[in-house]
SESE-520336 format. One line per field, with one value per atom (N, C-alpha, C): residue number from 1; residue in one letter; chain; atom name; z, y, x. Coordinates in steps of 0.2 Angstrom, whole numbers. Layout:
! SESE-520336
k	c(NUM;...)
r	c(a;...)
c	c(A;...)
a	c(CA;...)
zz	c(Z;...)
yy	c(Y;...)
xx	c(X;...)
//
This chain:
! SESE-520336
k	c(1;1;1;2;2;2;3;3;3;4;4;4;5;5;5;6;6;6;7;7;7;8;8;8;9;9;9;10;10;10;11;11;11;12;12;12;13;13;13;14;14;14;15;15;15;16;16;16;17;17;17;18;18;18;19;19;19;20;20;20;21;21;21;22;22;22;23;23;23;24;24;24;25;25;25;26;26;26;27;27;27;28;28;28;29;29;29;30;30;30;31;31;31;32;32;32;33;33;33;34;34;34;35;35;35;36;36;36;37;37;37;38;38;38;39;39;39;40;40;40;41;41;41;42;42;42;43;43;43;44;44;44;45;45;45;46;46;46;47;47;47;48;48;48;49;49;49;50;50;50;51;51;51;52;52;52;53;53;53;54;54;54;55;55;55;56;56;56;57;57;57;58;58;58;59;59;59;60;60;60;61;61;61;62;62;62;63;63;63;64;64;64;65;65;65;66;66;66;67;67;67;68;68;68;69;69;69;70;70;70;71;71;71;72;72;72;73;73;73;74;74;74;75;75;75;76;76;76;77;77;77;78;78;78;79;79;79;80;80;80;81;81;81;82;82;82;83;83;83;84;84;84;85;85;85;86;86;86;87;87;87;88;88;88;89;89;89;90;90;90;91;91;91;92;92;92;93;93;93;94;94;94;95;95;95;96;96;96;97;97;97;98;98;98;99;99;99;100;100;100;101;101;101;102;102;102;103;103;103;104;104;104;105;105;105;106;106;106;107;107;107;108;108;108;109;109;109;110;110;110;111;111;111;112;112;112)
r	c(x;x;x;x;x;x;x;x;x;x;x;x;x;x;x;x;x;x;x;x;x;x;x;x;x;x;x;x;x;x;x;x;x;x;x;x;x;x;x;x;x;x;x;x;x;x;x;x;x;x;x;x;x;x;x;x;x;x;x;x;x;x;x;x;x;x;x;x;x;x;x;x;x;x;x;x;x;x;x;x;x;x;x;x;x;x;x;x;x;x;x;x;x;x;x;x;x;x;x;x;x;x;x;x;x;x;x;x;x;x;x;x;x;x;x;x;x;x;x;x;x;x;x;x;x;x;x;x;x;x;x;x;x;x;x;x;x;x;x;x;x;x;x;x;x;x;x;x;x;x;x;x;x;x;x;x;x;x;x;x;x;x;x;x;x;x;x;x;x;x;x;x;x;x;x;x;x;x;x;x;x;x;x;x;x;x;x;x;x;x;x;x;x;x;x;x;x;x;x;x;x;x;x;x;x;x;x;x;x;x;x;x;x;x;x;x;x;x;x;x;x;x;x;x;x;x;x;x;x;x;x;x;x;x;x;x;x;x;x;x;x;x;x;x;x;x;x;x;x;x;x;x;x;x;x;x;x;x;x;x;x;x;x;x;x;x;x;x;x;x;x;x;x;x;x;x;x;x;x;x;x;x;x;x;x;x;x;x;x;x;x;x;x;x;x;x;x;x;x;x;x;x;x;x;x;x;x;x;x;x;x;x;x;x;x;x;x;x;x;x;x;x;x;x;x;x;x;x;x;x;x;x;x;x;x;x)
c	c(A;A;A;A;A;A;A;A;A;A;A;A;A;A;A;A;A;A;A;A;A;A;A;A;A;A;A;A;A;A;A;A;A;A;A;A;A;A;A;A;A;A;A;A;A;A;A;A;A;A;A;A;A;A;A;A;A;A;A;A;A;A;A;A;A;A;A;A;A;A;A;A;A;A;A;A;A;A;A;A;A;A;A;A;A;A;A;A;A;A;A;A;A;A;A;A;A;A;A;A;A;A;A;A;A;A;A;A;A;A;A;A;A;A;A;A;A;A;A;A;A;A;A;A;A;A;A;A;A;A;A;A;A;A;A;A;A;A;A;A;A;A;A;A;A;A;A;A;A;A;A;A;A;A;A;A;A;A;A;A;A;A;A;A;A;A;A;A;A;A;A;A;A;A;A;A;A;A;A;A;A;A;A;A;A;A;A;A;A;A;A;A;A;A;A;A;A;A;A;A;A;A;A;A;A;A;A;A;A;A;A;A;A;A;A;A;A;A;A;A;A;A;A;A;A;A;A;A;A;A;A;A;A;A;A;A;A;A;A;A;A;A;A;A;A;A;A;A;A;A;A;A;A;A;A;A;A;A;A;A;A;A;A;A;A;A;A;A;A;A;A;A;A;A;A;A;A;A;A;A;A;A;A;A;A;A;A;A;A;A;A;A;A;A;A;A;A;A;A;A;A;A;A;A;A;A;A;A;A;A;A;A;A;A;A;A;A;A;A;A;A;A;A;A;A;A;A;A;A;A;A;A;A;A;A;A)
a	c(N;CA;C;N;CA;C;N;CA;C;N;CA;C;N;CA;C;N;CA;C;N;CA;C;N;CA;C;N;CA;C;N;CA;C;N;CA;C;N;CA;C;N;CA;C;N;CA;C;N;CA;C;N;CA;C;N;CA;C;N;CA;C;N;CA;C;N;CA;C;N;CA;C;N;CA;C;N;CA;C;N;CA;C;N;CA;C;N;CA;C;N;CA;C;N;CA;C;N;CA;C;N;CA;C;N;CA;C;N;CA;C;N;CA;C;N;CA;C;N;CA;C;N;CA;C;N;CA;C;N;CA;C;N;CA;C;N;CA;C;N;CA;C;N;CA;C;N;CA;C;N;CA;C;N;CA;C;N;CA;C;N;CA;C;N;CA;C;N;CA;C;N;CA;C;N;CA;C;N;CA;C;N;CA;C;N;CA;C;N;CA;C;N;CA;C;N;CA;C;N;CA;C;N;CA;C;N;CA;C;N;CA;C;N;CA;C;N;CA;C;N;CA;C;N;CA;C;N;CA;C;N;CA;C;N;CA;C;N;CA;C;N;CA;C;N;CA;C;N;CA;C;N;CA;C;N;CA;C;N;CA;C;N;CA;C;N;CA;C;N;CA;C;N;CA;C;N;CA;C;N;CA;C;N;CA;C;N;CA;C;N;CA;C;N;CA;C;N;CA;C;N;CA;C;N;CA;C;N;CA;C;N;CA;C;N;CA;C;N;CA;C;N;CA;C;N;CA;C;N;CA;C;N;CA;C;N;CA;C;N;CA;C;N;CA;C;N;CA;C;N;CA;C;N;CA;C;N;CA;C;N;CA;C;N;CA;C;N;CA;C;N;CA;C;N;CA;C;N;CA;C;N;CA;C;N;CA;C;N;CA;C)
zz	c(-118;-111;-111;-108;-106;-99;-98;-91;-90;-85;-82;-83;-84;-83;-78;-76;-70;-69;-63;-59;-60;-60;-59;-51;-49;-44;-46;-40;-40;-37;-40;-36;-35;-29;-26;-26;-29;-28;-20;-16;-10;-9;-14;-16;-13;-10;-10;-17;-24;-29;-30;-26;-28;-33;-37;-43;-42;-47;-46;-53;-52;-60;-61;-64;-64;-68;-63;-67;-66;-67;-68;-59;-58;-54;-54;-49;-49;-55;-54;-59;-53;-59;-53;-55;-52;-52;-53;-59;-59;-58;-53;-56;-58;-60;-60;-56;-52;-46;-50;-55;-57;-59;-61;-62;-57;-51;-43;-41;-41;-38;-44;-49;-54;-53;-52;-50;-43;-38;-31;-32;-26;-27;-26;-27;-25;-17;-13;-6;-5;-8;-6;-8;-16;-18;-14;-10;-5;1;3;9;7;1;-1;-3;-6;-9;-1;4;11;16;15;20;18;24;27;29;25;32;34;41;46;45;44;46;53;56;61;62;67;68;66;63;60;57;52;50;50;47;45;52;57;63;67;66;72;68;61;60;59;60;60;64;68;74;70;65;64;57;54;48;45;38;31;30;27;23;17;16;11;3;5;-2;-4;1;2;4;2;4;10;15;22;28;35;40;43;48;51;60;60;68;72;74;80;86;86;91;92;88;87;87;84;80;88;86;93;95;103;104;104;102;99;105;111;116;117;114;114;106;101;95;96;90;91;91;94;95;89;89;84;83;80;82;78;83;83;73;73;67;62;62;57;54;58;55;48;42;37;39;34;33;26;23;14;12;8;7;3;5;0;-7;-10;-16;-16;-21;-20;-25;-24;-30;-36;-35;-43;-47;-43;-49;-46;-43;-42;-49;-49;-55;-63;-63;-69;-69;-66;-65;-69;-64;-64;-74;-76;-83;-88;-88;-92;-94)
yy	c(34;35;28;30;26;22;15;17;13;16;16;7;5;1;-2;-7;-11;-16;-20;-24;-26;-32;-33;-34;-35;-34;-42;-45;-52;-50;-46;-48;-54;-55;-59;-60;-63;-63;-65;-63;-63;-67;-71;-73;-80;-83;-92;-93;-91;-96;-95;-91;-93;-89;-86;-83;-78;-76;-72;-68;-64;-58;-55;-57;-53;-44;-39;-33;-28;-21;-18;-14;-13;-10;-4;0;7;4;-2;-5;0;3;4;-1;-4;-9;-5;-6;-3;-9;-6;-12;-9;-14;-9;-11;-4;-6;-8;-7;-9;-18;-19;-27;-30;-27;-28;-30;-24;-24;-31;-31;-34;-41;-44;-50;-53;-47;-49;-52;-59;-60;-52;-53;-48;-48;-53;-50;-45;-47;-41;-37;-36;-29;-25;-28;-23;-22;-26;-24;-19;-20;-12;-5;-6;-1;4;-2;0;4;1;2;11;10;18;14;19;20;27;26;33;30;38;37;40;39;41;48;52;59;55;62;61;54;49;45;42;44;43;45;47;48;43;40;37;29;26;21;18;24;25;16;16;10;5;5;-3;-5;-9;-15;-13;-14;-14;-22;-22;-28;-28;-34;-36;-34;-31;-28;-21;-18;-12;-7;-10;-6;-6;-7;-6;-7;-9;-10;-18;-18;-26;-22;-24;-22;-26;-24;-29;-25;-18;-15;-9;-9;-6;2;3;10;14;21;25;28;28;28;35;36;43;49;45;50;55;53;52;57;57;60;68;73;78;82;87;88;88;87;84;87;88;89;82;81;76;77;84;86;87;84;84;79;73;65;64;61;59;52;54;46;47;42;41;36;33;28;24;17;10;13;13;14;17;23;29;28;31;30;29;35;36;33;32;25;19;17;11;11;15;17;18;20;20;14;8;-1;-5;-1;-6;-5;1;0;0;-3;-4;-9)
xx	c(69;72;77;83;87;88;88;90;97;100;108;110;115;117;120;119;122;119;120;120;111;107;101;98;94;91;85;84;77;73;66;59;56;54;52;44;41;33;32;29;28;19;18;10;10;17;15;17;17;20;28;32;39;42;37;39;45;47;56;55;57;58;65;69;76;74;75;76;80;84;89;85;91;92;86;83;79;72;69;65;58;54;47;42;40;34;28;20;15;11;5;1;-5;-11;-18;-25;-25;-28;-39;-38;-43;-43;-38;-37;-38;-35;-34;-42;-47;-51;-58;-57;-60;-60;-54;-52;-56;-57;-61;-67;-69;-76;-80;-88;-91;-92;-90;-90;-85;-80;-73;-73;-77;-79;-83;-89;-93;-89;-84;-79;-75;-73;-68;-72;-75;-79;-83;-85;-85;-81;-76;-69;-65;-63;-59;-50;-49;-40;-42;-37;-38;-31;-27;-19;-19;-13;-10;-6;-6;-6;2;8;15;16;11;12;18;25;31;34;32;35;33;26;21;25;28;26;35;40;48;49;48;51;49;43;41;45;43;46;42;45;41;37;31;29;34;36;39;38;32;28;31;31;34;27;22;15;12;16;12;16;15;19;18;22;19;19;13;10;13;19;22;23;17;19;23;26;33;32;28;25;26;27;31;21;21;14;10;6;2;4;5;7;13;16;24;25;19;23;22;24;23;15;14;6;5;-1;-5;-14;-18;-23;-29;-34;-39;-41;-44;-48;-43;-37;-31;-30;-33;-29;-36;-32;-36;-38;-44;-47;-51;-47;-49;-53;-57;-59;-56;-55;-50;-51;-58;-60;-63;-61;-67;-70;-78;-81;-82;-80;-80;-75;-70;-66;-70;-73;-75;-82;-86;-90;-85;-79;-74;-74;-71;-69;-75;-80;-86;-89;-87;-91;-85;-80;-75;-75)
//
């Protein structure tokens, strides 16, 4: 595979250390959420392994008015988000809710 030529692009580490990466334009970033969760103390492993997101009825519609994190993986709650009143109907027993870390990758992580 080839990729296009042109112009590079500077990621920005957003961690506090400053760090800078030059890459080609359309670059995808992978990370590995197993390195991710491995590196956790064990308190934070019990808080992930614990934890739920609940999205928002029309997600992409509810979360339209707010900012991106700088990460690109989430929002910044300034408020902004349009209010569940106001989106399209919606029903109660339609909104998901997933676990941060499902188990069985959490069991895949833990014996690797």
């Amino acid at each position: 595979m080839k990729v296009p030529g042109g112009k590079n692009q500077i990621v920005k580490y957003d961690d506090g250390t400053s760090d800078e990466l030059e890459v080609p334009l359309g670059t995808t970033a992978f990370v590995s959420g197993a390195t991710m969760f491995n590196i956790l103390p064990p308190e934070l492993k019990s808080l992930a392994v614990r934890s739920k997101v609940r999205y928002a009825p029309h997600p992409y519609v509810w979360m339209a008015p707010s900012r991106a994190l700088s990460t690109g993986l989430g929002i910044i709650s300034d408020g902004l988000e349009m209010p569940l009143n106001e989106l399209p109907e919606w029903e109660e027993s339609k909104i998901k809710t997933f676990p941060v870390v499902s188990q069985i990758g959490y069991a895949i992580h833990t014996t690797a």
